[in-house]
C-alpha positions as CSV (number, residue, x, y, z in Angstrom):
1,X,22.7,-5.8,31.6
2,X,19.1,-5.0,30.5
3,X,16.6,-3.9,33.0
4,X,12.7,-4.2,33.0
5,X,11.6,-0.7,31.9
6,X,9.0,-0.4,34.7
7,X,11.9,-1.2,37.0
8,X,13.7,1.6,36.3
9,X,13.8,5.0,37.8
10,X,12.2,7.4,35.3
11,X,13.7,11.2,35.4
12,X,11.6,13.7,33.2
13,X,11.6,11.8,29.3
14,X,14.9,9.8,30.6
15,X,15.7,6.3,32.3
16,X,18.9,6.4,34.0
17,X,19.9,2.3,33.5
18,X,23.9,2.6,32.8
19,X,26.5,4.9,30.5
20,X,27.3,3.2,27.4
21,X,24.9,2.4,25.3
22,X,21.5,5.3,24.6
23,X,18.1,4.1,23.1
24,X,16.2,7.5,22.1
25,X,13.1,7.5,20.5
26,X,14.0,10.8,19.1
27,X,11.3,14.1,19.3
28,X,10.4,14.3,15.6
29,X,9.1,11.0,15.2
30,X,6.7,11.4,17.7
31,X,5.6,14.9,16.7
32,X,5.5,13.2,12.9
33,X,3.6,10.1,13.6
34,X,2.3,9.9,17.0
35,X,3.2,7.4,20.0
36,X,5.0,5.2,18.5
37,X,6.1,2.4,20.8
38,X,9.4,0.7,20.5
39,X,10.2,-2.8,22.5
40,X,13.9,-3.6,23.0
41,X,15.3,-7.2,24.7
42,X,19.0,-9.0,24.6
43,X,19.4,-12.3,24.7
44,X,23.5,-13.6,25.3
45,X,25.6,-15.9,24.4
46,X,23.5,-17.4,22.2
47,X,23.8,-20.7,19.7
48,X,22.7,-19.8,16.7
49,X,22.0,-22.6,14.0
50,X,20.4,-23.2,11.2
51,X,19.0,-23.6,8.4
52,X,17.8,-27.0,9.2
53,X,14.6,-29.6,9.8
54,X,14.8,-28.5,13.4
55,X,14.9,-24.6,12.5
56,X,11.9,-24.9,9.6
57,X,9.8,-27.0,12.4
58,X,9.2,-24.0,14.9
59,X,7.8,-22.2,11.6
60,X,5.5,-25.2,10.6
61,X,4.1,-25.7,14.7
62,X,2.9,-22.5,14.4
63,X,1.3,-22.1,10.8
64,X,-2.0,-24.0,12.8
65,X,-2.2,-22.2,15.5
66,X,-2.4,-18.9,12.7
67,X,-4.9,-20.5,10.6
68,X,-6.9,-21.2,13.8
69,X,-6.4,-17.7,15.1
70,X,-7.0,-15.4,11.6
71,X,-9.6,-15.3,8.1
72,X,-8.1,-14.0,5.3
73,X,-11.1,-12.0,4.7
74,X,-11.0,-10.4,7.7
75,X,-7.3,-10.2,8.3
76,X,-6.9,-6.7,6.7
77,X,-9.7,-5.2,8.3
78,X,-7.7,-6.8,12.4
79,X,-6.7,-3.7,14.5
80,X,-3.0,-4.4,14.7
81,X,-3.2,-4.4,10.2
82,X,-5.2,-1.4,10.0
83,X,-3.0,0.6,12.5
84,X,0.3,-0.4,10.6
85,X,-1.7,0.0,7.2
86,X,-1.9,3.4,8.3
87,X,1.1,4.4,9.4
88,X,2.6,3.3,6.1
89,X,0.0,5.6,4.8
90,X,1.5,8.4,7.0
91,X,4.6,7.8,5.8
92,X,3.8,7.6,1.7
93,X,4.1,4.3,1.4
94,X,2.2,1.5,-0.3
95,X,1.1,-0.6,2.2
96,X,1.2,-3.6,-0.3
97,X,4.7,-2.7,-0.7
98,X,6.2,-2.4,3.0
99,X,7.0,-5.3,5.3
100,X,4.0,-5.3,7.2
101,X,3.0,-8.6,9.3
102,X,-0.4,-8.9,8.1
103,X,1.2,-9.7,4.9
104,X,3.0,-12.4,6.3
105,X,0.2,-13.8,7.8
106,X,-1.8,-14.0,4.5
107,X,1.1,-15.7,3.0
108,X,0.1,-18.9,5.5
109,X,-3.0,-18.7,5.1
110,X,-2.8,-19.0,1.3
111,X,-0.6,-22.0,1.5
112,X,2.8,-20.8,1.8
113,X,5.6,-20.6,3.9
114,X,7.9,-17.9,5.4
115,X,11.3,-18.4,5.1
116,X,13.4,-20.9,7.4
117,X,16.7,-19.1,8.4
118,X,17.8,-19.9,11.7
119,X,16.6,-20.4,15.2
120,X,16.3,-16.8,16.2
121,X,15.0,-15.1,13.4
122,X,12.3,-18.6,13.1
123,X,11.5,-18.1,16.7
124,X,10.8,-14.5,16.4
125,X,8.7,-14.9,13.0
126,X,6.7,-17.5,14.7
127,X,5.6,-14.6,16.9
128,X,4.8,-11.9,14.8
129,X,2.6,-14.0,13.0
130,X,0.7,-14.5,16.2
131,X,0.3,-11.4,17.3
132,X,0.1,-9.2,14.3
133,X,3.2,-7.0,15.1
134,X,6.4,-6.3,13.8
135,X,9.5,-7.7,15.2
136,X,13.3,-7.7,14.0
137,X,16.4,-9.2,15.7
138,X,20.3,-7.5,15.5
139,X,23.3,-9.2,16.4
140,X,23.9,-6.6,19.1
141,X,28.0,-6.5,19.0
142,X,27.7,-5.1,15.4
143,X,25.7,-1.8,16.4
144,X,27.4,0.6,17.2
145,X,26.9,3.8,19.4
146,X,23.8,5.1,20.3
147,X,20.6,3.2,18.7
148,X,18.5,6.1,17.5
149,X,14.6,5.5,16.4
150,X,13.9,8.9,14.1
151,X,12.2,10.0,10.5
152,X,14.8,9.7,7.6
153,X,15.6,13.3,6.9
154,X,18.6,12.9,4.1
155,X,18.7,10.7,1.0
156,X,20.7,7.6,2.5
157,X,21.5,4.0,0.6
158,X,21.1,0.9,2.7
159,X,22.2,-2.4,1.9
160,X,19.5,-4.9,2.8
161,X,19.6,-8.5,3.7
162,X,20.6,-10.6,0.2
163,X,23.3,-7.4,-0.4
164,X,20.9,-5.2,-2.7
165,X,20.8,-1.3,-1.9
166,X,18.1,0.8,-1.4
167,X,17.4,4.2,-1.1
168,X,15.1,5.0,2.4
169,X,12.9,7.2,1.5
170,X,12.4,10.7,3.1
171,X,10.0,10.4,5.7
172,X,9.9,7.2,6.7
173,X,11.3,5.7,10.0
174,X,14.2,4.1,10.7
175,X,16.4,2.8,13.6
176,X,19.8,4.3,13.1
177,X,23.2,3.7,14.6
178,X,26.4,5.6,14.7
179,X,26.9,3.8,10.8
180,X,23.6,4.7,9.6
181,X,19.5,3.0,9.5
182,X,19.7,-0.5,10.3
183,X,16.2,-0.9,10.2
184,X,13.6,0.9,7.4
185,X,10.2,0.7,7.7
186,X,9.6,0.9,3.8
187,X,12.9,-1.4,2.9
188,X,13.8,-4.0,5.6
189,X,17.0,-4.3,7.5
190,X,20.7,-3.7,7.0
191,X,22.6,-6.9,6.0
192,X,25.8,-6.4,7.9
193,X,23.8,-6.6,11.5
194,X,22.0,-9.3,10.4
195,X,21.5,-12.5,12.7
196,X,24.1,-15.4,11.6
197,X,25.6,-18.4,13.4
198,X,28.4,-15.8,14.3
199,X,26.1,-14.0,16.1
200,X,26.9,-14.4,20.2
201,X,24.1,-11.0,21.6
202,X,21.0,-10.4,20.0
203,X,18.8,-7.2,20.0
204,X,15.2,-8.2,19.6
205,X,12.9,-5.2,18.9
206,X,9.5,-4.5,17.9
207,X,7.7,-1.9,16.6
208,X,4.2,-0.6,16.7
209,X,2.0,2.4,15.9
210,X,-0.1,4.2,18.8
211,X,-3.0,2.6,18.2
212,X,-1.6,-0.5,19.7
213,X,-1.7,-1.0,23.2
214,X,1.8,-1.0,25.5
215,X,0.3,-4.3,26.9
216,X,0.0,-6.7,24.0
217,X,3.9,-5.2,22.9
218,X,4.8,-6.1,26.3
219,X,3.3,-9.5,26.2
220,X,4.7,-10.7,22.8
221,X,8.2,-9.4,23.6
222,X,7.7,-11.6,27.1
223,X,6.8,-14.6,25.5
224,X,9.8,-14.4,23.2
225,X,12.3,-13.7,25.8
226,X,10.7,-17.1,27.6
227,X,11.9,-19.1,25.0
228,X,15.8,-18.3,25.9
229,X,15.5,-18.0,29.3
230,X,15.4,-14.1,29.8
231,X,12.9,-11.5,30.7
232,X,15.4,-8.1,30.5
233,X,13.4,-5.6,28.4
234,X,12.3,-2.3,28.1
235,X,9.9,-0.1,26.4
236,X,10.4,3.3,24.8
237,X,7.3,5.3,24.2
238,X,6.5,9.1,24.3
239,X,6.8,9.3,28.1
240,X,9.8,7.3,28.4
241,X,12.2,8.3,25.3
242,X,15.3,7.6,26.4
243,X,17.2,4.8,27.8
244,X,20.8,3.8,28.8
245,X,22.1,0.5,28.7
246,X,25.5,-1.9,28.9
């Protein structure tokens, strides 16, 4: 079971939840690139479905409510795009390049669409292009061992979502199980713990530079939780950099 963060009893740089599973926001990342902030929540036993009219509508309620909310004039120069602009600078990398939400913003306000997959990943699109922050989803039973946020140290290959692999670059950050990076900030997000209509657990996480406050993380990963019923979560930060979980 997950367990609000701020519910839990906090020992030194650990939170003592349960035994199996660890979270760590590992030391080098922060010494690399600051307070980095990383927002984890499960949803269970899910129903995923999809692609379908139902699935490409929670996309299209939303692409209002974005034009209403940002200018594309003034999109680049937001808080939340020039904090993630530079950390890809940090990193080395073209921020034209990595998958940064501002960019999926612009592409509704210039008239197109982001892609309709399924409810889950729809749902959690929907919000990062509301609030400007980057959010992924796992299907939890296929990560394995301890979930490891750290700076890619080794040449590694991943295979990304549509079955092309990339090399991660050195440098840049990445969420790791025992199998490797399932996440890369610079290339995306392994294919084999991809959301499908297999999945039954999912592993909702967001990630955002120190410039961002803990609150506004907080509140987008709340309001997606809402919409399946669940409000377990917890955030890993550079005063809380460990957790436990089952």
């Amino acid at each position: 079971m997950f367990v609000q963060y701020y519910h839990a009893t906090v020992r030194g740089n650990i939170v003592k939840l349960a035994k199996n599973m660890k979270f760590i926001l590992s030391d080098d990342l922060i010494k690399k690139y600051g307070n980095i902030k990383l927002a984890f929540g499960a949803i269970k036993n899910v129903n995923v479905f999809g692609p379908n009219e139902q699935t490409k509508n929670i996309l299209e309620n939303v692409y209002p409510l974005v034009r209403e909310k940002y200018i594309i004039e003034s999109l680049r120069i937001n808080p939340n795009s020039i904090a993630y602009i530079n950390f890809a600078k940090k990193i080395g990398i073209d921020p034209e390049s990595a998958f940064l939400p501002h960019l999926q913003i612009k592409r509704v306000l210039t008239g197109k669409s982001i892609g309709n997959i399924n409810n889950i990943v729809n749902e959690y699109m929907a919000l990062e292009l509301l609030y400007n922050l980057s959010l992924s989803a796992y299907d939890l039973d296929l990560l394995k061992g301890n979930l490891v946020a750290e700076v890619a140290a080794v040449d590694e290959d991943m295979i990304a979502i549509g079955g092309q692999t990339f090399k991660i670059p050195l440098r840049d950050f990445t969420l790791s199980d025992e199998k490797g990076a399932f996440y890369s900030f610079s290339q995306g997000y392994r294919d084999s713990s991809k959301i499908t209509t297999k999945t039954k657990n999912v592993l909702f996480v967001i990630d955002a530079p120190n410039e961002i406050e803990n609150s506004e993380v907080e509140n987008c990963l709340k309001d997606l939780l809402n919409k399946f019923n669940s409000q377990d979560f917890f955030l890993l930060n550079e005063n809380v950099r460990e957790v436990n979980i089952t």
